[in-house]
C-alpha positions in Angstrom: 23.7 -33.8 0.8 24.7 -30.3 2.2 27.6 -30.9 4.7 26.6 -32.4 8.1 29.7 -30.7 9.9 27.9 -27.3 9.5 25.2 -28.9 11.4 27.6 -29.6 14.2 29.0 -26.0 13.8 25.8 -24.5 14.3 25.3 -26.6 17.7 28.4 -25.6 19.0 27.3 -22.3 18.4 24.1 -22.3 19.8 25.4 -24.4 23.0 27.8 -21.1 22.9 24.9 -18.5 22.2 22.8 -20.1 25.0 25.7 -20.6 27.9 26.0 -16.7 27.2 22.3 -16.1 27.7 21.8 -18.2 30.6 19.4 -20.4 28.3 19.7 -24.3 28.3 19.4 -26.1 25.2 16.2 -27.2 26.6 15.1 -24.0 27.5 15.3 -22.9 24.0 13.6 -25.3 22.3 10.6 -24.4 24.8 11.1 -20.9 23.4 10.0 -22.5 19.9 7.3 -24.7 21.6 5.5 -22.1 23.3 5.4 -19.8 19.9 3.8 -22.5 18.4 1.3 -23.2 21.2 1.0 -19.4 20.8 -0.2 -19.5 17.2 -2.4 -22.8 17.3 -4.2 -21.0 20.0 -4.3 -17.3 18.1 -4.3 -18.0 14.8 -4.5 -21.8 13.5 -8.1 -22.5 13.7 -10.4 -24.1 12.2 -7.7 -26.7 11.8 -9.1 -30.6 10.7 -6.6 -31.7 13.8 -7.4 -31.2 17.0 -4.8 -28.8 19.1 -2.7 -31.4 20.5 -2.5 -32.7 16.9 -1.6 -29.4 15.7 1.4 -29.3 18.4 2.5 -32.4 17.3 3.0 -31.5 13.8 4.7 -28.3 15.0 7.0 -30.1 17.0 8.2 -32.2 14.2 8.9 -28.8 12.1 10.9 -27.3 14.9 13.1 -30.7 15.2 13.4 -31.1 11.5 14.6 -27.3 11.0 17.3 -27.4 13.4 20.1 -27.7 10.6 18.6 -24.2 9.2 18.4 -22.0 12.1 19.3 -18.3 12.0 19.3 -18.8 7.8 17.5 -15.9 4.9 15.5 -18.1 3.1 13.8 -16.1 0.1 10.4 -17.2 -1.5 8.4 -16.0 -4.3 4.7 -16.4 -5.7 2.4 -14.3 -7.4 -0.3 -11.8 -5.5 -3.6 -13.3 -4.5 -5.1 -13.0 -1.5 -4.1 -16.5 -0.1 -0.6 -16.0 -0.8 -1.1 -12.7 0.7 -1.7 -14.5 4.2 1.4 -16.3 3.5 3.6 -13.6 3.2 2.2 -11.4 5.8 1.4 -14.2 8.5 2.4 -18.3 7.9 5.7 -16.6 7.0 6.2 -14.6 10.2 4.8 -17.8 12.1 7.1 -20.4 10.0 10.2 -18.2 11.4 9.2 -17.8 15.2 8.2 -21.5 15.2 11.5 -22.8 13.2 14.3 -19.8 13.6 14.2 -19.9 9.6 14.0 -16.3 8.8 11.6 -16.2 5.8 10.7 -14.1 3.4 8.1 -14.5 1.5 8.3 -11.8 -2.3 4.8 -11.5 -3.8 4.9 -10.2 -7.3 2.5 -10.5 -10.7 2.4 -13.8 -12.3 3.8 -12.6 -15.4 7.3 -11.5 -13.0 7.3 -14.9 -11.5 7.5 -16.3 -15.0 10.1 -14.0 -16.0 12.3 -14.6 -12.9 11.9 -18.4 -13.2 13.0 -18.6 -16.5 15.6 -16.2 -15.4 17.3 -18.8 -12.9 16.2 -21.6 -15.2 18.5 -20.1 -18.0 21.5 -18.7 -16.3 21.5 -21.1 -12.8 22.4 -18.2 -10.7 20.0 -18.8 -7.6 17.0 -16.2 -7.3 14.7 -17.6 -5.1 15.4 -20.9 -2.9 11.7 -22.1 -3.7 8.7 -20.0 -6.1 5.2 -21.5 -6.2 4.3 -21.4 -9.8 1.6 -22.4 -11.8 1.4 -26.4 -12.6 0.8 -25.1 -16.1 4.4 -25.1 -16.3 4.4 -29.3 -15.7 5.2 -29.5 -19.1 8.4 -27.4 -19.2 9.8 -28.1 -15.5 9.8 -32.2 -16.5 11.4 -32.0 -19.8 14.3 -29.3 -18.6 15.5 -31.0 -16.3 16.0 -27.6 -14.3 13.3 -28.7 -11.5 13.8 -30.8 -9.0 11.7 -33.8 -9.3 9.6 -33.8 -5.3 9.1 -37.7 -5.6 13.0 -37.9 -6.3 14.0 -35.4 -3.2 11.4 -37.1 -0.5 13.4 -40.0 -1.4 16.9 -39.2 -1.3 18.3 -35.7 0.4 14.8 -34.2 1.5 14.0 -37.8 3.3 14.8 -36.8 6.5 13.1 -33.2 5.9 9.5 -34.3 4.9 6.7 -34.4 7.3 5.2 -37.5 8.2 1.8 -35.9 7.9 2.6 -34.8 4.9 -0.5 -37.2 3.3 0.3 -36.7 -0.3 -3.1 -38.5 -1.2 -5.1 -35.1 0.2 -3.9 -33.2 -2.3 -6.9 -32.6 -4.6 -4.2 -31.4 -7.3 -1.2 -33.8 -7.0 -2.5 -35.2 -11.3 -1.9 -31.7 -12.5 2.1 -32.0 -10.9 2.8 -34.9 -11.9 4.8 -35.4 -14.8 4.4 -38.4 -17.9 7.4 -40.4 -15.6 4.8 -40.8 -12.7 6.8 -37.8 -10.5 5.4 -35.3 -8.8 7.1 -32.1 -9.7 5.7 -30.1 -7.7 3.5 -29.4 -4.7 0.0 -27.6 -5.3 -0.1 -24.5 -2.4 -3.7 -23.2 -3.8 -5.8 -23.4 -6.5 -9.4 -22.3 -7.9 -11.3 -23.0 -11.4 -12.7 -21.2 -13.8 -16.6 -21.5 -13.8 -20.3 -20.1 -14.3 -20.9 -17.3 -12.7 -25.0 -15.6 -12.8 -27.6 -13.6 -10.8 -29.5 -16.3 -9.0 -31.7 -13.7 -7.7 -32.9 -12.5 -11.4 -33.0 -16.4 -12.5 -35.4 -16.8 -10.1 -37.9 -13.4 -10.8 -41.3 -14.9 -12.5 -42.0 -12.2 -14.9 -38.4 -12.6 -16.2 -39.0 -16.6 -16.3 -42.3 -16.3 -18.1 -40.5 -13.8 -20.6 -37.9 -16.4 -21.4 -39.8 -19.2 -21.4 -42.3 -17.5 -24.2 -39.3 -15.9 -26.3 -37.3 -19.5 -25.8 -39.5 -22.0 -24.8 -37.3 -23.3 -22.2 -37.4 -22.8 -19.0 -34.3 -19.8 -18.0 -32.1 -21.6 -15.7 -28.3 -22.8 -15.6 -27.6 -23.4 -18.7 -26.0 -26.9 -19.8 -24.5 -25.8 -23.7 -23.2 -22.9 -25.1 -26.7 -22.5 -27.1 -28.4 -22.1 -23.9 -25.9 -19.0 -22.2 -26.2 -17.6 -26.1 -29.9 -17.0 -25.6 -29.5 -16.0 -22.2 -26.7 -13.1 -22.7 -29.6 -12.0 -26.0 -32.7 -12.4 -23.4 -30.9 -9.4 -20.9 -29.0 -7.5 -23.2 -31.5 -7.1 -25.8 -35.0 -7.8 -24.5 -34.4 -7.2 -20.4 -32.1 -4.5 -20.5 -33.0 -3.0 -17.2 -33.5 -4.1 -14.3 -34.8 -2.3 -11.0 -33.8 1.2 -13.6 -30.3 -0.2 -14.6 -28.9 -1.1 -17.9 -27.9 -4.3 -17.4 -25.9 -6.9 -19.9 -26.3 -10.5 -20.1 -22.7 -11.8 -20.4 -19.2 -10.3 -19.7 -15.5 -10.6 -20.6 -12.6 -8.7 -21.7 -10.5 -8.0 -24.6 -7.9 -5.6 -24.5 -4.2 -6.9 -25.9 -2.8 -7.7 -23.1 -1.0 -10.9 -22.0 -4.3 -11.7 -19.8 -5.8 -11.8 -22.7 -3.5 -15.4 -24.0 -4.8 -16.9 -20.5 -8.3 -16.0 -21.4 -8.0 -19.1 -24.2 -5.4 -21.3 -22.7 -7.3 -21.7 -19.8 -9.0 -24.6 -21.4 -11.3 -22.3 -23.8 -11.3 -24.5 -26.6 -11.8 -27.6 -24.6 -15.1 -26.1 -23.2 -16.4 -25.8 -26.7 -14.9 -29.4 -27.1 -11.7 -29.0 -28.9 -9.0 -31.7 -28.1 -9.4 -35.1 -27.2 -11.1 -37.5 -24.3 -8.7 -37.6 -21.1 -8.5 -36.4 -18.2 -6.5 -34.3 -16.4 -5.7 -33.3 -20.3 -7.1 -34.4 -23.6 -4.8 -37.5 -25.4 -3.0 -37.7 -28.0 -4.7 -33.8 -28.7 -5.0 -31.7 -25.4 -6.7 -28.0 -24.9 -4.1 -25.9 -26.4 -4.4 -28.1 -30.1 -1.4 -29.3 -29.4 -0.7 -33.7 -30.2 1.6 -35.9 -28.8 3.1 -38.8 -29.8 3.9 -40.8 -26.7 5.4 -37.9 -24.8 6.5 -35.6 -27.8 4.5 -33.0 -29.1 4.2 -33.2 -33.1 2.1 -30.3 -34.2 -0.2 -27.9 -33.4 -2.0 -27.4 -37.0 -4.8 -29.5 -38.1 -2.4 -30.2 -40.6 0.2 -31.5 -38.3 -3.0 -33.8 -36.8 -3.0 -30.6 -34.1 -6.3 -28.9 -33.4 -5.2 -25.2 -32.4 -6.9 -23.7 -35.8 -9.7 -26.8 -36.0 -13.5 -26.2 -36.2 -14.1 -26.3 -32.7 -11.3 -23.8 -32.0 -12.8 -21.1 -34.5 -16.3 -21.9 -33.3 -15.0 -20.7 -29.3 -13.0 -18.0 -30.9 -15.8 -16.8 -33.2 -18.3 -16.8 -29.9 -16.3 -14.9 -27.6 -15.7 -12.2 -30.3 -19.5 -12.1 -31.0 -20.6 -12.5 -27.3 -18.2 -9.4 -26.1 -19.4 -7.1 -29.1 -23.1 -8.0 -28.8 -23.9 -8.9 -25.1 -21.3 -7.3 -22.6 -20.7 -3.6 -21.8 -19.3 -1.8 -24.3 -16.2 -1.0 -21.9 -15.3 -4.6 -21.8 -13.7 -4.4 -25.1 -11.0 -2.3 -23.6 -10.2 -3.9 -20.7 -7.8 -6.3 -19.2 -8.8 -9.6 -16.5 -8.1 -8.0 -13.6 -10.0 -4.3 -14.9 -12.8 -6.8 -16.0 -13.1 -9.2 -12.5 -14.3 -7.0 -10.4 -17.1 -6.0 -13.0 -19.8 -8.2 -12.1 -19.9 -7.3 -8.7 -20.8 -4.2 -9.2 -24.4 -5.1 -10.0 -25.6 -5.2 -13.6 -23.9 -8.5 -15.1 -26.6 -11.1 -15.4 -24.3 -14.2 -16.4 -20.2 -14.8 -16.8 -19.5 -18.1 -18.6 -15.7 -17.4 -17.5 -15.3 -16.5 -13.9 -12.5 -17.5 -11.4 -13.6 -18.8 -8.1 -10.8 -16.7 -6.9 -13.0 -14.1 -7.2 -15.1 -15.7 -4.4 -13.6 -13.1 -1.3 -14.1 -9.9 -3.8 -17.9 -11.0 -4.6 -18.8 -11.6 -1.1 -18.2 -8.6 0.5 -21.1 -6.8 3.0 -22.6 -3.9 1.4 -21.9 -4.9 -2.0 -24.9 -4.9 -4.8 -24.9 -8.7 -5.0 -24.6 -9.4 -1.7 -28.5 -9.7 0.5 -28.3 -7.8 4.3 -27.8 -10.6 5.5 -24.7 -12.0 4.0 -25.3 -14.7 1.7 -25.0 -13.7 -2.2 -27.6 -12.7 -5.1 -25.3 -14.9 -7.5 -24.1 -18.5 -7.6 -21.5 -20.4 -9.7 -22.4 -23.5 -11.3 -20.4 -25.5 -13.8 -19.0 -24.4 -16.7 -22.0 -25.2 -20.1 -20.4 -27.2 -22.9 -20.0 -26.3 -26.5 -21.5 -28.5 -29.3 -18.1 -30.3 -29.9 -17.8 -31.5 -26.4 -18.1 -35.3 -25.3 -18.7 -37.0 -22.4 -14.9 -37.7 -21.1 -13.2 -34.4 -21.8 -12.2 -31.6 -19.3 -14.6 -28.9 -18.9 -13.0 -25.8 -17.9 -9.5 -24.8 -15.9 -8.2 -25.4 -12.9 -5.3 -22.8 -11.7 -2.7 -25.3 -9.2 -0.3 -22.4 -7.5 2.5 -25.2 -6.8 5.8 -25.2 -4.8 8.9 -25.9 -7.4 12.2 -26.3 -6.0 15.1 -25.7 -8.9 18.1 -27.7 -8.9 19.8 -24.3 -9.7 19.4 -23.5 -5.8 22.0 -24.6 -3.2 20.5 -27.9 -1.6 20.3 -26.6 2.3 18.3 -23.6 1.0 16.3 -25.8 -1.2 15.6 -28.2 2.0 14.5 -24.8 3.8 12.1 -23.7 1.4 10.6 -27.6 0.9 10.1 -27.3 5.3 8.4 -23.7 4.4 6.3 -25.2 1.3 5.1 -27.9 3.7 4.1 -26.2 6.7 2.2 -23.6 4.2 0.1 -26.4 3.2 0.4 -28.5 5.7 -3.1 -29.9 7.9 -1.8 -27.2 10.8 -3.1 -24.5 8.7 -4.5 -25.2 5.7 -7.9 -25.2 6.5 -7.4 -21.4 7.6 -6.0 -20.4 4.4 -8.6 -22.2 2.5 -11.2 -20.1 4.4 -8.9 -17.0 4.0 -8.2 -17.1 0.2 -10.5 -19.8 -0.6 -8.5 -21.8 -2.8 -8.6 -25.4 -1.3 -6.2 -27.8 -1.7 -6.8 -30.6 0.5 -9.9 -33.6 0.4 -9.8 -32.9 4.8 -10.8 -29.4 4.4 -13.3 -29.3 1.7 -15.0 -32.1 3.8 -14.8 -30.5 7.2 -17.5 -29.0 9.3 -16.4 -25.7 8.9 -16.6 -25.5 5.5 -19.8 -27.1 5.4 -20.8 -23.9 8.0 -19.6 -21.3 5.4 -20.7 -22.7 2.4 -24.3 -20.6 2.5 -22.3 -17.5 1.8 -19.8 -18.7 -0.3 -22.0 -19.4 -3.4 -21.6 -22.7 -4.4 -18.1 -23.1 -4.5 -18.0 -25.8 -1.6 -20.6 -27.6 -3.4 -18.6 -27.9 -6.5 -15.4 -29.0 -4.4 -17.3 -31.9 -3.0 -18.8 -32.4 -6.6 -17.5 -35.4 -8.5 -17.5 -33.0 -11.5 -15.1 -31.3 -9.9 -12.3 -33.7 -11.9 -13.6 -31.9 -15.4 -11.4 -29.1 -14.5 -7.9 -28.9 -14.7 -4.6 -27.3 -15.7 -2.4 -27.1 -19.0 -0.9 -30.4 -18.7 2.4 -31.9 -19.9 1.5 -31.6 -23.7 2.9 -28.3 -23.9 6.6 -28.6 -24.0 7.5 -25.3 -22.9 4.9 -23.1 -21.4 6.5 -19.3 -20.9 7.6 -19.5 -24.9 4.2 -20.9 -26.2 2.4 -18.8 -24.0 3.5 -15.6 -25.4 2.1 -16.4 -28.5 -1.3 -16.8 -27.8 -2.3 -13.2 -27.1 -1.1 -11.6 -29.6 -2.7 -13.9 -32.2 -6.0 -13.8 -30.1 -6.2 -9.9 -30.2 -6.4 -9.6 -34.0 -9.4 -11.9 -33.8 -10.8 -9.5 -30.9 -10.4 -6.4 -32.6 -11.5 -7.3 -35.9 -8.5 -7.0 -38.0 -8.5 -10.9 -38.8 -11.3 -13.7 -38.4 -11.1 -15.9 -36.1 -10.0 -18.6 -38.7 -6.9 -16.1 -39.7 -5.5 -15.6 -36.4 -5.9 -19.0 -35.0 -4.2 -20.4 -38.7 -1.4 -17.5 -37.4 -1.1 -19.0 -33.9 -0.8 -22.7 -35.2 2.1 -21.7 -37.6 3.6 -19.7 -34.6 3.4 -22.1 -32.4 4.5 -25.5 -35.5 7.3 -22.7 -35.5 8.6 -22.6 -32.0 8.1 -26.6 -31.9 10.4 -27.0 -34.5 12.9 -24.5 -33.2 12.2 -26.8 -29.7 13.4 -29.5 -31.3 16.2 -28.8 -33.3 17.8 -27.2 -30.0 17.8 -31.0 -29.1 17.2 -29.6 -25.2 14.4 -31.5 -23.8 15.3 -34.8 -24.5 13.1 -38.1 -25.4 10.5 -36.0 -24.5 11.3 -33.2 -27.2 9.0 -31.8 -30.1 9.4 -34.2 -33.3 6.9 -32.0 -36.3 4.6 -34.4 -38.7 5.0 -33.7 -41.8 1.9 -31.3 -42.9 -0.4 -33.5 -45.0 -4.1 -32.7 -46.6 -6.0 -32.0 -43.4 -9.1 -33.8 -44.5 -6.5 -36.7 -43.6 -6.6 -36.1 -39.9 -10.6 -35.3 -40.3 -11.1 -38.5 -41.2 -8.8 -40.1 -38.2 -11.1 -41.1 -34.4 -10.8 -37.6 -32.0 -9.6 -34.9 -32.3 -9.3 -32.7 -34.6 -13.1 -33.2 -35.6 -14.5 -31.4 -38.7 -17.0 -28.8 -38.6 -20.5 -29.8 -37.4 -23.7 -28.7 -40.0 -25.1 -27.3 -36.8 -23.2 -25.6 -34.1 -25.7 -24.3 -32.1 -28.6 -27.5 -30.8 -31.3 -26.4 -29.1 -30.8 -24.6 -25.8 -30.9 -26.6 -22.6 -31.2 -25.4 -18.7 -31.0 -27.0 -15.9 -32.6 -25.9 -12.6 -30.0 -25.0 -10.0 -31.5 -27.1 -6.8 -31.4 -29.8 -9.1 -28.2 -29.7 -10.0 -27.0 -29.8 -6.6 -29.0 -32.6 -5.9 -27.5 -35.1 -8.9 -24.0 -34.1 -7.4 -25.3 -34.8 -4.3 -26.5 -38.3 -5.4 -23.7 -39.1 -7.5 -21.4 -38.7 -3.9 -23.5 -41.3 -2.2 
């Protein structure tokens, strides 16, 4: 526990500061009292408390950050538009309201990784708290470099957590919490990875009646991979324009790049079906091909019983390459994720089977060509279609978790700080505003309140697939993978050979496996992580593990059953009955 007596220290100096000003102690404290009646009244609102509520959660934050006053605390997180209103505004108000000065450093993800593993490896203090993806869950329970939440709420940070905290509102807390039951860390946003399409052109008779003779199904949301196959051929081959534009009936990207890794581990392979049942993550095999047994990873080869370079892998590699040549802009080839988001906003992008609702703000913008006069979109998002090696049970598609992770490499009264800043960020005060700022919602409260129900109509569906009990189909890399910044890194560079044609899919996905058996076995003859560590299989005959219950599974005689739609209204309506 930090030292006590510097609490008394800073009292005597303040009782000092304020006899000099002419300020009682009392006086002051108002002073923080009336900036947070200041910024309930400006700022937080829609809130799911009511204002006296609000000031009563306030109050507890001024009480609780009295030991930090007149302190630098430094923060970090990547740039997206609700960490945006973080830095720019919760920070400013977290500092009038507490007398914490906070800064709050936005920076790409690929920096925040590189400065985490920065103060990870040397223990030199960087940042006092860094929201991070929970796709690190994996690494930040077996290092022992984070500091477990469950553990600090417990012991030092007992006294500095909120006691409307509500832990249980966190749509995200199974994607932090590690194999030992803690919570590592403490989701600040988040937003999946879904179908994206032009409800407007879905819904055009002559283009229904085309489909329906060329298909003989209706055209609609489509529920396998069959179905958005035909659909990306229907526009790019047999529309091709629409209202006097060249339009394309899918999109993605493919430049090497390291977006291009995230592109597959954010749960490609489980959409076509790769990995096991389980949620939040496939067990013993999870999305990234990688088994476990108990909590230590032992391969990633089908060899190995892993299913990074199994049939269902090569079949979701061997469609994006032939989507992206045959059905997207000939552009998209070259570009990166963020040249290639705001793409489909632009007007001639029929269908996207992997779109980030984080995208939502971009897409909804007045004037934009998929946006009607009167606000509401052309375009909806639906859920994500399965591949032909997908069962009932698996995950679906990704869900990003932007957490707060506190390292033990940080001083504990600047830790304690940062934990008062990551609750108030997400705490019931203001949350609802961020979520309707950035739209990356993070509590049950929100996604169920009246205000969200008023915005949904222009938001596309993405408050109907929040309230959707599909909604637990998607989520992050979970605790599988033993050390995410490492294993990461090999992905891209394996994926791009496939995407530019210089290997088949099968060769660069047999390359990734090997690399990543490699770095396993490197894992675990460091001897670092523990229990918990990588422990290889032995190869053996892969028919072996084809012949074993899950995953991997061998190749199907038919990878592509007939297409199957679904109409939109009715898909709303089954979620809708499946809430009741």
């Amino acid at each position: 526990m930090f030292d006590n007596n510097n609490k008394t220290r800073h009292s005597m100096a303040l009782a000092a500061l304020l006899a000099l000003s002419g300020l009682s102690g009392a006086a002051w404290a108002d002073a923080y009292e009336e900036a947070a009646k200041k910024w309930i009244a400006e700022e937080f609102n829609p809130s799911t408390l009511t204002p006296e509520q609000q000031l009563e959660e306030l109050k507890w934050f001024i009480k609780a950050a009295e030991p930090f006053r007149g302190m630098n605390i430094n923060v970090a997180s990547e740039t997206l538009t609700t960490h945006e209103y973080e830095s720019k505004v919760l920070a400013k108000a977290f500092s009038e309201i507490t007398g914490i000065k906070l800064k709050h450093d936005l920076m790409q993800e690929g920096d925040v990784v590189e400065k985490l593993q920065t103060q990870m490896q040397s223990g030199k203090n960087i940042y006092d708290g860094w929201v991070n993806d929970s796709d690190l869950i994996g690494t930040h329970f077996r290092y022992g470099k984070a500091v477990s939440i469950t553990d600090m709420m417990a012991n030092e940070g007992k006294d500095f957590t909120s006691p409307t905290l509500d832990l249980d509102d966190f749509i995200g807390l199974s994607f932090t919490t590690g194999p030992d039951g803690k919570v590592y860390q403490l989701p600040d946003q988040q937003f999946a990875n879904l179908y994206w399409f032009r409800a407007d052109w879905f819904e055009r008779p002559e283009l229904k009646a085309k489909f329906k003779e060329i298909y003989g199904y209706e055209l609609g949301v489509p529920v396998n991979w069959s179905a958005y196959e035909d659909i990306a051929e229907f526009f790019s081959v047999h529309v091709k324009e629409i209202d006097g534009k060249r339009v394309y009936g899918h999109m993605d990207y493919g430049k090497k790049d390291p977006s291009l890794g995230w592109r597959f581990t954010d749960a490609w392979f489980s959409m076509a079906g790769g990995g096991d049942k389980g949620l939040p993550n496939g067990l013993p095999v999870d999305e990234w091909g990688i088994r476990v047994d108990g909590c230590r990873p032992v391969g990633s080869s089908v060899a190995r019983g892993g299913d990074t370079n199994g049939p269902a892998a090569v079949f979701a590699t061997q469609k994006y390459v032939d989507w992206m040549r045959q059905y997207a802009p000939p552009e998209a080839q070259g570009m990166t994720f963020s040249e290639s988001g705001p793409v489909p906003a632009q007007g001639a992008i029929a269908q996207q089977i992997f779109w980030y609702t984080a995208f939502t703000a971009d897409m909804t913008k007045p004037g934009l060509p998929v946006v009607n006069e009167d606000g509401t979109p052309k375009w909806r998002m639906a859920p994500s279609p399965k591949g032909p090696y997908w069962e009932e049970g698996m995950k679906l598609g990704y869900q990003d978790a932007g957490s707060w992770t506190f390292l033990n490499s940080t001083p504990e009264k600047q830790r304690l700080a940062a934990w008062l800043y990551a609750q108030f960020v997400t705490s019931k005060t203001v949350s609802l505003k961020k979520t309707l700022v950035g739209l990356t919602p993070i509590r049950e409260s929100d996604i169920n309140s009246q205000a969200m129900t008023d915005v949904a109509p222009k938001l596309g569906g993405l408050v109907e697939f929040y309230r959707s009990p599909a909604r637990v189909q998607w989520t992050p890399t979970g605790t599988n993978v033993p050390d995410y910044p490492r294993l990461a890194q090999l992905w891209w560079q394996f994926i791009a050979e496939a995407a530019s044609g210089d290997k088949t899919p099968q060769q660069a996905l047999d390359g990734l496996a090997a690399a990543q058996d490699t770095m396993l076995g490197r894992l675990e003859r460091s001897g670092v992580l523990g229990e918990c560590g990588p422990k290889l299989n032995e190869p053996r005959d892969p028919q072996y593990w084809f012949d074993q219950p899950g995953a991997p599974k061998p190749k199907l005689a038919n990878e592509k059953p007939q297409g199957e739609t679904i109409a939109y209204d009715e898909l709303l309506k089954s979620w809708e009955q499946a809430r009741k």
